[in-house]
N, CA, C and O of each residue as an XYZ file, in Angstrom:
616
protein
N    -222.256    166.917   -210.404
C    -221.049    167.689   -210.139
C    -220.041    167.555   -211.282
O    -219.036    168.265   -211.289
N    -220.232    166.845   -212.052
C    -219.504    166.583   -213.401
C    -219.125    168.000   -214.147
O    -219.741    169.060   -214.028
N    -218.483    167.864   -214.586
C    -218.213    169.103   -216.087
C    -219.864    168.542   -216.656
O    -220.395    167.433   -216.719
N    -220.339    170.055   -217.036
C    -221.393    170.630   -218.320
C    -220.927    169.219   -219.059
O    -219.758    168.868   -219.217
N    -222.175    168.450   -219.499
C    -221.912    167.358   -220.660
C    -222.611    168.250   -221.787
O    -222.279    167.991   -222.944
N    -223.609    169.344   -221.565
C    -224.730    169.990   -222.788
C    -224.920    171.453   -222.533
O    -224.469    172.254   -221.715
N    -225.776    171.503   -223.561
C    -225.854    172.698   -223.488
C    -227.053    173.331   -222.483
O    -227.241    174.516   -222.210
N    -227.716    172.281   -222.075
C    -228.554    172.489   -220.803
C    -227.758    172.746   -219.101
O    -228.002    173.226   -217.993
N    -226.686    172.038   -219.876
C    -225.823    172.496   -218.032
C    -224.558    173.471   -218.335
O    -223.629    173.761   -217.582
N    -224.798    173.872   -219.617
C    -223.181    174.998   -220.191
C    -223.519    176.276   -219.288
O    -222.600    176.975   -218.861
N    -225.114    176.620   -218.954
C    -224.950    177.619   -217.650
C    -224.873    177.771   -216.562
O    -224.876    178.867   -216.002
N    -224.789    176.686   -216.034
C    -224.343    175.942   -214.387
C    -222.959    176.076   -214.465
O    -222.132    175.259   -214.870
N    -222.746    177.613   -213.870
C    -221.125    177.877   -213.718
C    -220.173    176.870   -213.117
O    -219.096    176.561   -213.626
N    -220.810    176.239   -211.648
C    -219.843    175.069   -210.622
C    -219.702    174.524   -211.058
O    -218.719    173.971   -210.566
N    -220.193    173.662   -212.538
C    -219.863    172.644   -212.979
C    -218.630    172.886   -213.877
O    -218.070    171.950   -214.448
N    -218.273    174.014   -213.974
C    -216.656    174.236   -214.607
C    -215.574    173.854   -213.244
O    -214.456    173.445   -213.557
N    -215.865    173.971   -211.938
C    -215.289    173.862   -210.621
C    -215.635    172.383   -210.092
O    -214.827    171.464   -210.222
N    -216.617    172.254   -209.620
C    -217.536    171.116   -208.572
C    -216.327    169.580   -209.515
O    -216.151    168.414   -209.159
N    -215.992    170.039   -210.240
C    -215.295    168.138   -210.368
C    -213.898    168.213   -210.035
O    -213.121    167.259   -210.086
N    -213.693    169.050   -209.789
C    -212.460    169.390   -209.292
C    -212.395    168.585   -207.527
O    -211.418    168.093   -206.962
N    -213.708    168.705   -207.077
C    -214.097    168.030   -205.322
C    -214.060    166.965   -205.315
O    -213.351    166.410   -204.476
N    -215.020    165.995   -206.510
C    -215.349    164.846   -206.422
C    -214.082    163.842   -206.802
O    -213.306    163.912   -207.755
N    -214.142    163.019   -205.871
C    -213.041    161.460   -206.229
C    -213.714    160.769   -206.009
O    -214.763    160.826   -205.368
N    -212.758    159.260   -206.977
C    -214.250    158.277   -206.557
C    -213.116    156.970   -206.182
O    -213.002    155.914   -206.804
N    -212.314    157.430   -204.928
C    -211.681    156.325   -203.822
C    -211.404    157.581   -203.242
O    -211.392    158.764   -203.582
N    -211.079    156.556   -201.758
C    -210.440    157.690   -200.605
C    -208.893    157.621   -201.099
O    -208.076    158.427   -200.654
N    -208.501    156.550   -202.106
C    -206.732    156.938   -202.069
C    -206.894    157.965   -203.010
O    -205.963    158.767   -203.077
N    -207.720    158.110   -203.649
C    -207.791    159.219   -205.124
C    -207.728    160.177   -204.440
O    -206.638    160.733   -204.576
N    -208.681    160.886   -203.427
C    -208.692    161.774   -202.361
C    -207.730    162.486   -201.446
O    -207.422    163.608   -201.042
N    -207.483    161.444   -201.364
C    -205.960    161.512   -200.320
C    -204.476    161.914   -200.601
O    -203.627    162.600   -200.033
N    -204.579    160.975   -202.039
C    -203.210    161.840   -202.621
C    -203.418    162.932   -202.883
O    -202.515    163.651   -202.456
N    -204.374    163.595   -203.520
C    -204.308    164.903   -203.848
C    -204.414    165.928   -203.257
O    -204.225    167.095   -203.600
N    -204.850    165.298   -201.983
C    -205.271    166.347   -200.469
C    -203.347    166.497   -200.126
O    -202.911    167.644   -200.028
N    -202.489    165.474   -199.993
C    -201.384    165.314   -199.438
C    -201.238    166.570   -200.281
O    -201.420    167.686   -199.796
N    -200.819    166.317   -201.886
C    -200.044    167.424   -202.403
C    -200.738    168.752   -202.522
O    -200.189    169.785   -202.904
N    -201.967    168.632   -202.168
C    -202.249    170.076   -202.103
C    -202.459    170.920   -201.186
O    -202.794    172.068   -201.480
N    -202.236    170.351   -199.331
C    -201.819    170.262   -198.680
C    -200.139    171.147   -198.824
O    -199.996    172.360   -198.667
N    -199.175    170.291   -199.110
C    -197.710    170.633   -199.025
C    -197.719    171.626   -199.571
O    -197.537    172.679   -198.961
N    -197.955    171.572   -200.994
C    -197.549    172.838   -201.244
C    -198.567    174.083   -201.640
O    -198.257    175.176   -202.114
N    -199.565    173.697   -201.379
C    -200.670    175.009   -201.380
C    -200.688    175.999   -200.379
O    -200.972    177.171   -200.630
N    -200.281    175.419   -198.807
C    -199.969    176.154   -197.959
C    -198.962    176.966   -197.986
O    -199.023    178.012   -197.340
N    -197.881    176.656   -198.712
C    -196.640    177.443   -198.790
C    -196.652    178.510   -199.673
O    -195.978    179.539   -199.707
N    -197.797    177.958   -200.593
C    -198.281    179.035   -201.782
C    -198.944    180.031   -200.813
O    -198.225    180.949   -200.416
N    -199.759    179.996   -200.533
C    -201.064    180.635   -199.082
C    -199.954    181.659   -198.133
O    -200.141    182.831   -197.804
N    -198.740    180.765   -197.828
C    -197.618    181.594   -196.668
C    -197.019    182.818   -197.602
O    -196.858    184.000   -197.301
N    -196.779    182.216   -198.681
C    -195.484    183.611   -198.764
C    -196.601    184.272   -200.244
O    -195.762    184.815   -200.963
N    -197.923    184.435   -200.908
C    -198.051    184.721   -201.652
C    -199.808    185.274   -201.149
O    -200.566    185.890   -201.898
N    -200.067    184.928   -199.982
C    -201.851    184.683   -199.461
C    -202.836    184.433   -200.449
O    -202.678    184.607   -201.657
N    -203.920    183.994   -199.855
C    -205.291    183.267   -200.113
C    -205.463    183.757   -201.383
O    -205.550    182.873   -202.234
N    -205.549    185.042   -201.835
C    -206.032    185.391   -202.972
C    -204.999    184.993   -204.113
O    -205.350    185.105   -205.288
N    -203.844    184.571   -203.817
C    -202.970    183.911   -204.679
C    -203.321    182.310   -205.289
O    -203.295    181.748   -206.384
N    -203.767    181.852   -203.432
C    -204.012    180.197   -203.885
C    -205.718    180.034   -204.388
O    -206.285    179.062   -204.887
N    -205.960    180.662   -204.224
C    -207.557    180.454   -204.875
C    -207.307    181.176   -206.783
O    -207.914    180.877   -207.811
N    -206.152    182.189   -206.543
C    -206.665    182.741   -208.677
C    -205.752    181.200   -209.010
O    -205.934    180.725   -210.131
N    -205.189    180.755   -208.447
C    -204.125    179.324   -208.999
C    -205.475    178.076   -209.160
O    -205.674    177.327   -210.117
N    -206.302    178.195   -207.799
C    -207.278    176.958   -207.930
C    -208.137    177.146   -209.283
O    -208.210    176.398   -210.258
N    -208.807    178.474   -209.015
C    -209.940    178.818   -210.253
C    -209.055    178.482   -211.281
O    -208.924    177.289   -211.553
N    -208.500    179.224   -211.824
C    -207.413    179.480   -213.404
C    -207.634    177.943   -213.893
O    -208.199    177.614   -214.936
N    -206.972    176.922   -212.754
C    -206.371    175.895   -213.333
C    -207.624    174.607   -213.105
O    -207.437    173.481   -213.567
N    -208.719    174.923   -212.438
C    -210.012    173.890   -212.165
C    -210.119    174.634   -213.785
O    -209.747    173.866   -214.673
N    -210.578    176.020   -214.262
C    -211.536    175.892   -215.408
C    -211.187    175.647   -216.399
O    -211.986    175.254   -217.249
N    -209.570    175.816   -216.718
C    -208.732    175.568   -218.089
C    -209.038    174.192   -218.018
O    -209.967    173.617   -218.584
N    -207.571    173.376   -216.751
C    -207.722    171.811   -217.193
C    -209.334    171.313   -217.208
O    -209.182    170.458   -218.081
N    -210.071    171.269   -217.037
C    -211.758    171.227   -217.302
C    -212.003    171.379   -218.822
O    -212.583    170.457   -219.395
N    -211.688    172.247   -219.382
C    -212.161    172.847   -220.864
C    -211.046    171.480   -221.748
O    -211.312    170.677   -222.643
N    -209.962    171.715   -221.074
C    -208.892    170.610   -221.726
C    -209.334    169.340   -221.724
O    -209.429    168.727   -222.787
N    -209.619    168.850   -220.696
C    -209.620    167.539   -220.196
C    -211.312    166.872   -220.641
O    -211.678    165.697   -220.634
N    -212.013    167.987   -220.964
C    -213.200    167.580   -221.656
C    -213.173    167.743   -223.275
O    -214.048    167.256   -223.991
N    -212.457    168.224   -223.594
C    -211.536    168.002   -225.010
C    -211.518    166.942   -225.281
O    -212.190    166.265   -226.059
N    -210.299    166.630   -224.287
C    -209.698    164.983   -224.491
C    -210.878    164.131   -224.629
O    -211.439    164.048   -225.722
N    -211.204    163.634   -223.834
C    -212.098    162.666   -222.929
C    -213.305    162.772   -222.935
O    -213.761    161.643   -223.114
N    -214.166    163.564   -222.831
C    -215.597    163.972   -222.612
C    -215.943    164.597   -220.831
O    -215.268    164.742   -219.812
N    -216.884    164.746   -221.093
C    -217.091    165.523   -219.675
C    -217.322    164.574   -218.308
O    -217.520    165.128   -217.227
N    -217.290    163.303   -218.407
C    -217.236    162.542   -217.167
C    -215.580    161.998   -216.668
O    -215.013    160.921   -216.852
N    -215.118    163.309   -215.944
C    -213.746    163.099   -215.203
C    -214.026    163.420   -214.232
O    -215.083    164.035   -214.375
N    -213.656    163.407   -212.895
C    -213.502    163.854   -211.576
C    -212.009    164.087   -210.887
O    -211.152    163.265   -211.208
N    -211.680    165.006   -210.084
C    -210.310    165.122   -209.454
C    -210.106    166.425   -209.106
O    -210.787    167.301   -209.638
N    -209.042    166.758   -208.068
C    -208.217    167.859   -208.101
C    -206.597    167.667   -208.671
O    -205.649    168.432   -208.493
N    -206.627    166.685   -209.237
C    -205.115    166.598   -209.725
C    -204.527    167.303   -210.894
O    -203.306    167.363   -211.038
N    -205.650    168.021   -212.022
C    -204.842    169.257   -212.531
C    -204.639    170.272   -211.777
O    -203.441    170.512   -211.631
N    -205.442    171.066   -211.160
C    -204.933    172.146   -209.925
C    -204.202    171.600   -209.404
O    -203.362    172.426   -209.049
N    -203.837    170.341   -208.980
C    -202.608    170.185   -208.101
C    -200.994    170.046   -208.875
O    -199.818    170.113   -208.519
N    -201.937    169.764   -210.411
C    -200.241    169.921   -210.997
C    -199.766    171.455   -211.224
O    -198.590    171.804   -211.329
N    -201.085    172.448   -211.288
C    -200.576    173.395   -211.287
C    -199.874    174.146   -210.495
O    -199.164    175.062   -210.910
N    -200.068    173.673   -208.667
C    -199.915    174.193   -207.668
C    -198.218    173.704   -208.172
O    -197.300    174.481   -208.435
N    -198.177    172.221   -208.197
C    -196.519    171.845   -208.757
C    -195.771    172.509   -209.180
O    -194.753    172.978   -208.673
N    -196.336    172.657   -210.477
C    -195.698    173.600   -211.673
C    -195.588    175.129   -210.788
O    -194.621    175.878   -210.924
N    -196.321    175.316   -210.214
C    -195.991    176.883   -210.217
C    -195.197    177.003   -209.289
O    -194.577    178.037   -209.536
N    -194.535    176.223   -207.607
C    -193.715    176.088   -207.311
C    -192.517    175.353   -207.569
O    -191.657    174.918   -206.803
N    -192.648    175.306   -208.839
C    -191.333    174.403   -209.104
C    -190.825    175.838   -210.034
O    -189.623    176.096   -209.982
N    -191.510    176.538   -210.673
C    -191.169    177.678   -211.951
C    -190.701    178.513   -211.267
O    -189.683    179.071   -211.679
N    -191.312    178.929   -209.885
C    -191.302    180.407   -208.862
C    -189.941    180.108   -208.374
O    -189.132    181.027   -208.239
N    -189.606    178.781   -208.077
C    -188.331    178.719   -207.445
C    -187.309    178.682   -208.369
O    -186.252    179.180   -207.983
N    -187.337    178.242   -209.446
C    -186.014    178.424   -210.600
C    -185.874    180.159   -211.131
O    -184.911    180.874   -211.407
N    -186.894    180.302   -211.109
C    -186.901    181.991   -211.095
C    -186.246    182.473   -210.363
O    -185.686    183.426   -210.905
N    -185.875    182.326   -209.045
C    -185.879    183.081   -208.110
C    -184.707    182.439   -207.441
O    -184.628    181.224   -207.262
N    -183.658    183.444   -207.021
C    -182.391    183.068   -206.359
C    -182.812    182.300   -204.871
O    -182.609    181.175   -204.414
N    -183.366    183.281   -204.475
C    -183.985    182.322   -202.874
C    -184.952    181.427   -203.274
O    -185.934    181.709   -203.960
N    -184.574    180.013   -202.700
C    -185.346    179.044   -202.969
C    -186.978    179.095   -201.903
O    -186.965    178.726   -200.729
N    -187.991    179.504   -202.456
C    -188.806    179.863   -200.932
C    -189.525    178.740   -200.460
O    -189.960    178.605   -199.317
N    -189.661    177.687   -201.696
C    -190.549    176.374   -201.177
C    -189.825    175.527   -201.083
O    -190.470    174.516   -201.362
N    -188.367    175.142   -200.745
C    -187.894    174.132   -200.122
C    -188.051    173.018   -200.873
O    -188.400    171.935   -200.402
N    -187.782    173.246   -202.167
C    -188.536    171.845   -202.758
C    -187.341    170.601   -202.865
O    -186.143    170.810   -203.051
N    -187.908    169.428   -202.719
C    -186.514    168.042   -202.618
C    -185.974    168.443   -203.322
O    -186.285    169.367   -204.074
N    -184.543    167.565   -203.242
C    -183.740    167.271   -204.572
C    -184.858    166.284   -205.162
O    -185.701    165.622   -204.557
N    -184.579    166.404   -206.625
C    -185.306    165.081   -207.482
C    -187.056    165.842   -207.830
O    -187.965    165.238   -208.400
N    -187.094    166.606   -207.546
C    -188.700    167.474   -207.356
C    -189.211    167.228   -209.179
O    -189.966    166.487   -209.809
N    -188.523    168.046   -209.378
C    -188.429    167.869   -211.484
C    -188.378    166.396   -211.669
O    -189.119    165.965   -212.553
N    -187.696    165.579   -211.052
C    -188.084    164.231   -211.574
C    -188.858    163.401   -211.221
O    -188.843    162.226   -211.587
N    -189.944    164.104   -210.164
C    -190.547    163.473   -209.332
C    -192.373    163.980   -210.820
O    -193.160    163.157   -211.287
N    -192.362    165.179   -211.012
C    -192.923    165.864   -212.115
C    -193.140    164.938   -213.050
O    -194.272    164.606   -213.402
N    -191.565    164.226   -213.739
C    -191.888    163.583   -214.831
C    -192.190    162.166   -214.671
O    -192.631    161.420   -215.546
N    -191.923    161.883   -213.523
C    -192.657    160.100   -213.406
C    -194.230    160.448   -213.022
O    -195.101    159.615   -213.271
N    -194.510    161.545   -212.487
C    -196.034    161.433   -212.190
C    -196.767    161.847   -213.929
O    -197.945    161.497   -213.998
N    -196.315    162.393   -215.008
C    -196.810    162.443   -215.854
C    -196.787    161.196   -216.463
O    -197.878    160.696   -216.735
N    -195.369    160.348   -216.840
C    -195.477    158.922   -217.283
C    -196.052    157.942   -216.747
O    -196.334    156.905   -217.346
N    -196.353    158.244   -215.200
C    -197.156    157.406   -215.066
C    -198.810    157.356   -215.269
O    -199.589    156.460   -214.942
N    -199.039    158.453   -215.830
C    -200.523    158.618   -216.188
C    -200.571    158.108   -217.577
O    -201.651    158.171   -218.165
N    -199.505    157.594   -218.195
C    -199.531    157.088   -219.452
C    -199.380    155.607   -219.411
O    -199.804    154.927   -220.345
N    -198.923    155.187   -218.598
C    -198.592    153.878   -218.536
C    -200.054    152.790   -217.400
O    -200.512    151.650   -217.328
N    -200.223    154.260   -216.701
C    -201.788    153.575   -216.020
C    -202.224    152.782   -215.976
O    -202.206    151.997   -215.029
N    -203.079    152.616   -217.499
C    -204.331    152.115   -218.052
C    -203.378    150.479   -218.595
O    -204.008    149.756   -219.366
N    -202.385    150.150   -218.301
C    -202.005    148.870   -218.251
C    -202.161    148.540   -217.767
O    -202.111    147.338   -218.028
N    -202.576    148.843   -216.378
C    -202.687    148.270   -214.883
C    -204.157    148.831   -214.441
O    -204.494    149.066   -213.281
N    -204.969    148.997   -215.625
C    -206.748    149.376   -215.243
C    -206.707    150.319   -214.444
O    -207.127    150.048   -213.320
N    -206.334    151.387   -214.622
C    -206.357    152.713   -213.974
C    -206.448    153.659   -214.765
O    -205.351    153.827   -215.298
N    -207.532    154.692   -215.282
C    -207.434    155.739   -215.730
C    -207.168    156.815   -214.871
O    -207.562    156.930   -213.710
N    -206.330    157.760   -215.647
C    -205.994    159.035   -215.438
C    -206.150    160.020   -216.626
O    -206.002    159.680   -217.800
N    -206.524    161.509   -216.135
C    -206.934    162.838   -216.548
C    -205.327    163.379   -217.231
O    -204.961    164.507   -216.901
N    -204.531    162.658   -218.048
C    -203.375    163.187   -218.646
C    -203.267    164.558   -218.815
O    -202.454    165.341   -218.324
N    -204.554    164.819   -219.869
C    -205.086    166.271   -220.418
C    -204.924    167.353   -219.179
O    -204.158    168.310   -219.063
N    -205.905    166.848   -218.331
C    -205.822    167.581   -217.163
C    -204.294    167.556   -215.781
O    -204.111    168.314   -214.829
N    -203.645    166.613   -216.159
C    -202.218    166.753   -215.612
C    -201.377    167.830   -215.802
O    -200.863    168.658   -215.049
N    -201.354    167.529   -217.498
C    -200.416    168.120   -218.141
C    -200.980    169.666   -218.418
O    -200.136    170.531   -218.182
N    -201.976    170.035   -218.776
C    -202.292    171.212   -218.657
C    -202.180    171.966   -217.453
O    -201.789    173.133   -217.427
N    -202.441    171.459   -216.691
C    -202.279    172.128   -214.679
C    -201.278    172.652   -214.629
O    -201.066    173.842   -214.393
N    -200.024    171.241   -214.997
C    -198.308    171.626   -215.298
C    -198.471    172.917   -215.916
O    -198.288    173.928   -215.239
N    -198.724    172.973   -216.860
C    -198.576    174.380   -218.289
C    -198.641    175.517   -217.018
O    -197.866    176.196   -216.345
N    -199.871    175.295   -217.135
C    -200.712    176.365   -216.207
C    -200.670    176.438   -215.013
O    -201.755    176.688   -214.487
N    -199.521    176.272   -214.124
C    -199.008    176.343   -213.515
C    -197.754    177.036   -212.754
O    -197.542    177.629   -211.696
N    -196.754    176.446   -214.382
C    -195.688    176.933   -214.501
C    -195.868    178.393   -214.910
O    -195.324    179.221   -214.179
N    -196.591    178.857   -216.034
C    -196.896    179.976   -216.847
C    -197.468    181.209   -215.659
O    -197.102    182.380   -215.759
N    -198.375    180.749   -214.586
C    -199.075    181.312   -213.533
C    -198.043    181.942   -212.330
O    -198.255    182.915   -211.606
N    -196.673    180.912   -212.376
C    -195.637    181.602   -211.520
C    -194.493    182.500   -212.679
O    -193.930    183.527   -212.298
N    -194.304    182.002   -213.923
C    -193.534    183.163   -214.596
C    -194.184    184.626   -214.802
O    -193.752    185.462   -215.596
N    -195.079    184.758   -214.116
C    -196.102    185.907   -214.191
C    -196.136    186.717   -213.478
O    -196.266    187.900   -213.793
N    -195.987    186.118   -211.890
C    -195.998    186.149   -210.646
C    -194.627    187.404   -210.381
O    -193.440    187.083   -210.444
N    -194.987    188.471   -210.160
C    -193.138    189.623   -209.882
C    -193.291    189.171   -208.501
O    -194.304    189.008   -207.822
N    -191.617    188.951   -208.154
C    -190.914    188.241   -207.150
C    -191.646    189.632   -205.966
O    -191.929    189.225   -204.839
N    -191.820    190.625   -206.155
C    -192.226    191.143   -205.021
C    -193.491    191.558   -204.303
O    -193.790    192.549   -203.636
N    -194.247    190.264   -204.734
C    -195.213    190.033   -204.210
C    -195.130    188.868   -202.961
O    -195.908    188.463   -202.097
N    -194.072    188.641   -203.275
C    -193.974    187.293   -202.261
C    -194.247    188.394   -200.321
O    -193.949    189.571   -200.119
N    -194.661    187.732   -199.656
C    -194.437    188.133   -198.161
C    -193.341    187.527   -197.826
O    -192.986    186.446   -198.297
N    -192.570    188.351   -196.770
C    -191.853    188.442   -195.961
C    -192.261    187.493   -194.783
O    -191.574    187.445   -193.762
């Protein structure tokens, strides 16, 4: 389920997707279910399914191409799609006079400790998918400046 490591698996399309499923703890799992959970549904409410799935694809195959850049092709997670889901409700709402996702106070700073802390990690024997963080963010944000406000549902 890994990202393509060759050119024997570069035509096994899922494997641009399928690592996006796999975690390897239930807390790895769990956090990312929480945030994609919160705010994927709200994406799903005011924008529907075909909104939160071009956000999942877009941002599983970019951060993938990125994050195997960085690193090589043995990463697992949904935590770039989930930074993108971030990013794109954090962009949709500064855009937009009506706030539609309710997001905390502190939301933007909540953004930049989850990126520093993917840098500071690996002090404490924890790797993290930076590449794939920070690209999600990009691609995220860029995915809701795109987005015309009147698509949203009522």
């Amino acid at each position: 389920m890994h990202y393509p490591e060759d050119s024997h698996q570069s035509h096994q399309i899922w494997r641009y997707f399928s690592h996006t499923l796999v975690h390897l703890s239930p807390t790895h799992i769990t956090f990312n279910l929480v945030w994609w959970w919160l705010f994927g549904h709200t994406i799903e409410r005011y924008f529907g399914i075909a909104k939160l799935c071009q956000i999942f694809f877009i941002a599983a195959l970019l951060t993938g191409v990125a994050q195997n850049i960085a690193s090589g092709p043995y990463f697992f997670g949904l935590s770039g799609v989930v930074y993108a889901v971030l990013g794109y409700v954090f962009v949709f709402d500064k855009l937009h006079s009506k706030q539609y996702f309710n997001l905390p106070t502190g939301f933007s700073m909540m953004l930049v400790l989850g990126i520093i802390t993917g840098f500071i990690s690996p002090f404490f024997g924890i790797e993290m998918g930076n590449t794939a963080h920070i690209s999600g963010l990009i691609i995220g944000m860029v995915l809701a400046w795109l987005t015309p406000k009147h698509t949203v549902k009522r």
